[in-house]
DSSP file (Angstrom, degrees, kcal/mol; ACC not computed):
  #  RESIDUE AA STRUCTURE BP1 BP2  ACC     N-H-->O    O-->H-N    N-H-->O    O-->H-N    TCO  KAPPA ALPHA  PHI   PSI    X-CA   Y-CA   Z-CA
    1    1 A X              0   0    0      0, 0.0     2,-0.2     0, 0.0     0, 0.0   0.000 360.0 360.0 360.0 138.7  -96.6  -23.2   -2.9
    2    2 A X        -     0   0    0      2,-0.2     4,-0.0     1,-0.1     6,-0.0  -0.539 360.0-136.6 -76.3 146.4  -98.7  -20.2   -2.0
    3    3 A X  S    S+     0   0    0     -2,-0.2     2,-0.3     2,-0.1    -1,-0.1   0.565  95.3  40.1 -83.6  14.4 -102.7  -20.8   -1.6
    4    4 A X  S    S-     0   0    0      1,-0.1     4,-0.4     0, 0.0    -2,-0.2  -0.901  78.3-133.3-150.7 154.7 -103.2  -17.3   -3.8
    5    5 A X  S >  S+     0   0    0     -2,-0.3     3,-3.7     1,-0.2     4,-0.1   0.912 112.1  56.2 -74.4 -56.5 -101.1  -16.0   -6.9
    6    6 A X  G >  S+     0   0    0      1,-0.3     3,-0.5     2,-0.1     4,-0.2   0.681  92.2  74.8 -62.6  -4.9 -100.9  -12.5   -5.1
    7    7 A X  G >> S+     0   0    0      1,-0.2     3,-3.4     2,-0.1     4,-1.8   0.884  78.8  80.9 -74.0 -30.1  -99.1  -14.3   -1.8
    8    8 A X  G <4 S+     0   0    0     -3,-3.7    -1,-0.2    -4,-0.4    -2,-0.1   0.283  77.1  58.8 -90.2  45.4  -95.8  -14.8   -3.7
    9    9 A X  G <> S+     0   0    0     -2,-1.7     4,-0.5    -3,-0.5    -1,-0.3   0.402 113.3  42.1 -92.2 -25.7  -94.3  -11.6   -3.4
   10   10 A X  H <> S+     0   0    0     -3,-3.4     4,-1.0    -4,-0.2    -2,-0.2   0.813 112.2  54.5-108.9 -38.0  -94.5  -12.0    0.4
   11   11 A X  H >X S+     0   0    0     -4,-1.8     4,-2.3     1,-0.2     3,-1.4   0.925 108.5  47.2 -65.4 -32.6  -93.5  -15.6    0.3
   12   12 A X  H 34 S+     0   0    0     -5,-0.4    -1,-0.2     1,-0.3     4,-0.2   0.852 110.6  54.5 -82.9 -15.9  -90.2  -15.0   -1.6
   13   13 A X  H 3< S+     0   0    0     -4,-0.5    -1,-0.3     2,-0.2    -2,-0.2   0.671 106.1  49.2 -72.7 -18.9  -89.5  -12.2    0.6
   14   14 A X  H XX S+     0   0    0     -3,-1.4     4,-1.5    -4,-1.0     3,-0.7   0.802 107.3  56.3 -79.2 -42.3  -89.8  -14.4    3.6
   15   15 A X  T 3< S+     0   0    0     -4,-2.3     7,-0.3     1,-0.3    -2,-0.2   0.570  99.4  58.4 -72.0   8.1  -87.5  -17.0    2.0
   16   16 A X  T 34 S+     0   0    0     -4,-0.2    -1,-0.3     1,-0.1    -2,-0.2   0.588 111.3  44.7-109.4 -22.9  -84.5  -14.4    1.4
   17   17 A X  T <4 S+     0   0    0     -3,-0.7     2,-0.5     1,-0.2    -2,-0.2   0.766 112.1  54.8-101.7  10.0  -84.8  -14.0    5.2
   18   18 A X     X  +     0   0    0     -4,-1.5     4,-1.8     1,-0.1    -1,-0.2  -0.836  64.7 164.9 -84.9  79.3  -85.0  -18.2    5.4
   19   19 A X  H  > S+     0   0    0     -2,-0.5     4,-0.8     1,-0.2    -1,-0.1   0.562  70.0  50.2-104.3  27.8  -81.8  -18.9    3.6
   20   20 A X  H  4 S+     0   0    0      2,-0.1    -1,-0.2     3,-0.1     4,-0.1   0.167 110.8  50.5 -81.4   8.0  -81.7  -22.7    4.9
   21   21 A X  H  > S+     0   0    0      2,-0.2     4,-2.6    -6,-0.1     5,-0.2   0.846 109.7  53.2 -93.8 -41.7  -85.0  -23.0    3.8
   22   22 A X  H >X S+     0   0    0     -4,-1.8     4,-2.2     1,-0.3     3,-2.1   0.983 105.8  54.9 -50.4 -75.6  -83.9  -21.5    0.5
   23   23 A X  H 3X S+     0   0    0     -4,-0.8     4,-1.2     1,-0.2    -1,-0.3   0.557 104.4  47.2 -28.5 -27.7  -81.6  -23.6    0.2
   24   24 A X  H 3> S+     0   0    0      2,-0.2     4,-2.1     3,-0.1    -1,-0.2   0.832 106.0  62.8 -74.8 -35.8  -83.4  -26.6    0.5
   25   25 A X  H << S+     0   0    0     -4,-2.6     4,-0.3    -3,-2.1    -2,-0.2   0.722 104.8  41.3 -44.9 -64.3  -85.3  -25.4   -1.5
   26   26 A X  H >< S+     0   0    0     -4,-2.2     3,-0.9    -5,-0.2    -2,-0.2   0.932 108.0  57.8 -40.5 -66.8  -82.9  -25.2   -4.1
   27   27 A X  H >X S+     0   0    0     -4,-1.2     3,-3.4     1,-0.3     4,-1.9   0.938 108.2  49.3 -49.9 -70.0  -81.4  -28.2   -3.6
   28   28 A X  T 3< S+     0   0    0     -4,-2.1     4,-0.3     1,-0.3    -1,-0.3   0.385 103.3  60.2 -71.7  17.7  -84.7  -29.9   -4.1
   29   29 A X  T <> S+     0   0    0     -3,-0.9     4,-0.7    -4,-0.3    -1,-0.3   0.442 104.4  51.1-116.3 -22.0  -85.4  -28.1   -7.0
   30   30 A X  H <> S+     0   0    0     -3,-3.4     4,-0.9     3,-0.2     3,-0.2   0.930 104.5  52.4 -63.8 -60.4  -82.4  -29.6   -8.6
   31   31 A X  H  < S+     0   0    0     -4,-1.9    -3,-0.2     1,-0.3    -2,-0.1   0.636 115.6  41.6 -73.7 -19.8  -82.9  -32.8   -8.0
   32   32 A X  H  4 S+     0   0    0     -4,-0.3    -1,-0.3    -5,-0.3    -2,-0.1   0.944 125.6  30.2 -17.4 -86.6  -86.1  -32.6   -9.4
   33   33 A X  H  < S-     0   0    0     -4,-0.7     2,-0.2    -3,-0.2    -3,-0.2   0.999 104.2-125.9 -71.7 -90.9  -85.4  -30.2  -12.6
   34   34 A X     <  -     0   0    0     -4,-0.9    -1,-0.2    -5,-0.1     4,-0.1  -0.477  28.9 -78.1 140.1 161.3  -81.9  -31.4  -13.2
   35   35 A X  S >  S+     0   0    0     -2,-0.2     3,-2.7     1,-0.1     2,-0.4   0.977 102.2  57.2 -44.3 -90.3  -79.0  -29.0  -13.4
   36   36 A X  T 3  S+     0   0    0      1,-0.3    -1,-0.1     2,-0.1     0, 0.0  -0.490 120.9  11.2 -75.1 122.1  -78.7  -27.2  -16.8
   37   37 A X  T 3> S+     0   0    0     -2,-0.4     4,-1.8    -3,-0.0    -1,-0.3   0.200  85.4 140.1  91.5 -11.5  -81.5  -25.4  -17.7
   38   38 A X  H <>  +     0   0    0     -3,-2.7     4,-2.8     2,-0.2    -2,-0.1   0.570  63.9  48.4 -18.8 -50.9  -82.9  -25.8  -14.3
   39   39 A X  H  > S+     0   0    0      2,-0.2     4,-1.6     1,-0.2    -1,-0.2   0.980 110.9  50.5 -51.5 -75.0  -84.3  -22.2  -14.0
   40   40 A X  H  > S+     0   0    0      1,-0.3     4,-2.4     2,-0.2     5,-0.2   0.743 106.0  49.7 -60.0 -48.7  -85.8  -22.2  -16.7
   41   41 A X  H  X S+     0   0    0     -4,-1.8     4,-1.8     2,-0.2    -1,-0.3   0.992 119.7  42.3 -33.8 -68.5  -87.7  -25.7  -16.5
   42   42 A X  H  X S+     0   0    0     -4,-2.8     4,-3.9     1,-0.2    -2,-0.2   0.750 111.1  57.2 -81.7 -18.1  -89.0  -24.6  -13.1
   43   43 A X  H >X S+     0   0    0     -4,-1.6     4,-1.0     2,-0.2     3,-0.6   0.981 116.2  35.1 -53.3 -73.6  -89.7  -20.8  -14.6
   44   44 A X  H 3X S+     0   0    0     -4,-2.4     4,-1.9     1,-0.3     5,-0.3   0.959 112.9  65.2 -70.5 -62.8  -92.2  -22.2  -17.6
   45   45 A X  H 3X S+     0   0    0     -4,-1.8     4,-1.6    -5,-0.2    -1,-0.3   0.802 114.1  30.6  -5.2 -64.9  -93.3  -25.0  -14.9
   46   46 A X  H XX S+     0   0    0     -4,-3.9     3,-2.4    -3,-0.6     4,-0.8   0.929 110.0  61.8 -77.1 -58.5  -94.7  -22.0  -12.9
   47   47 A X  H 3X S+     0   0    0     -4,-1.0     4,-1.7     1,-0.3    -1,-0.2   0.593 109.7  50.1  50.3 -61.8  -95.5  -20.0  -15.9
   48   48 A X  H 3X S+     0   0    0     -4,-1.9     4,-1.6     1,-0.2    -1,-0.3   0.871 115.1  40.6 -46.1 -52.8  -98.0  -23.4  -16.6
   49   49 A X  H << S+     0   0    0     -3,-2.4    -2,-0.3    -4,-1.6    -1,-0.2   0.732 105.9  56.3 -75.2 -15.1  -99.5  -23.4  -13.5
   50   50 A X  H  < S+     0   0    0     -4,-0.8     4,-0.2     2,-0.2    -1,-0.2   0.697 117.4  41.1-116.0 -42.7 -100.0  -20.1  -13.0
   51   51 A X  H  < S+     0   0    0     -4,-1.7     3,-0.4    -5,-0.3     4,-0.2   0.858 111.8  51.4 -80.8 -25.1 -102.0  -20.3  -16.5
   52   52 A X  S  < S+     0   0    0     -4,-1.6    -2,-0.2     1,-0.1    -1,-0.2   0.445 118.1  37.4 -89.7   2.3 -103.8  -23.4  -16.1
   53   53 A X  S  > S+     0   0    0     -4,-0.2     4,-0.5    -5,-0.1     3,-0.3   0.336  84.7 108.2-123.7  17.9 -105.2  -22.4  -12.7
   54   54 A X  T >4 S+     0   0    0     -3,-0.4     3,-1.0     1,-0.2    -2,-0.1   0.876  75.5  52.1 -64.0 -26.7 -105.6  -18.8  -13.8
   55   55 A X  T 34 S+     0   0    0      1,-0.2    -1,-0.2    -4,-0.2    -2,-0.1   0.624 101.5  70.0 -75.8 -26.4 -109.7  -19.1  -14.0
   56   56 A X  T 34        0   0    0     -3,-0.3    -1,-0.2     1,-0.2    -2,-0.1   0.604 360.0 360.0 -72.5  -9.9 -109.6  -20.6  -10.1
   57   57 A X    <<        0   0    0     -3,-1.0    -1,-0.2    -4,-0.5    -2,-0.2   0.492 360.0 360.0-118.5 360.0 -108.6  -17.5   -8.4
């Protein structure tokens, strides 16, 4: 997680040049979410926070 909405443009750009980090990332993001449909879970996930914390930033 970023402490600001506007940081993740710069974090995702850092993780395409971390790709074990990505990957780990990933990984834990399965096992989480669960395979199929995965993306998409974790899309509306941020999609949630990103609306319920919109009034904080």
């Amino acid at each position: 997680m970023v402490p600001q909405p506007q940081d993740v443009g710069m974090e995702i750009q850092r993780l395409f040049q971390q790709p074990d980090r990505l990957q780990s990332i990933a990984c834990n993001g399965r096992l989480r979410m669960g395979t199929a449909g995965a993306a998409k879970r974790i899309a509306a996930s941020l999609i949630e926070t990103l609306i319920s914390t919109k009034y904080r930033y």
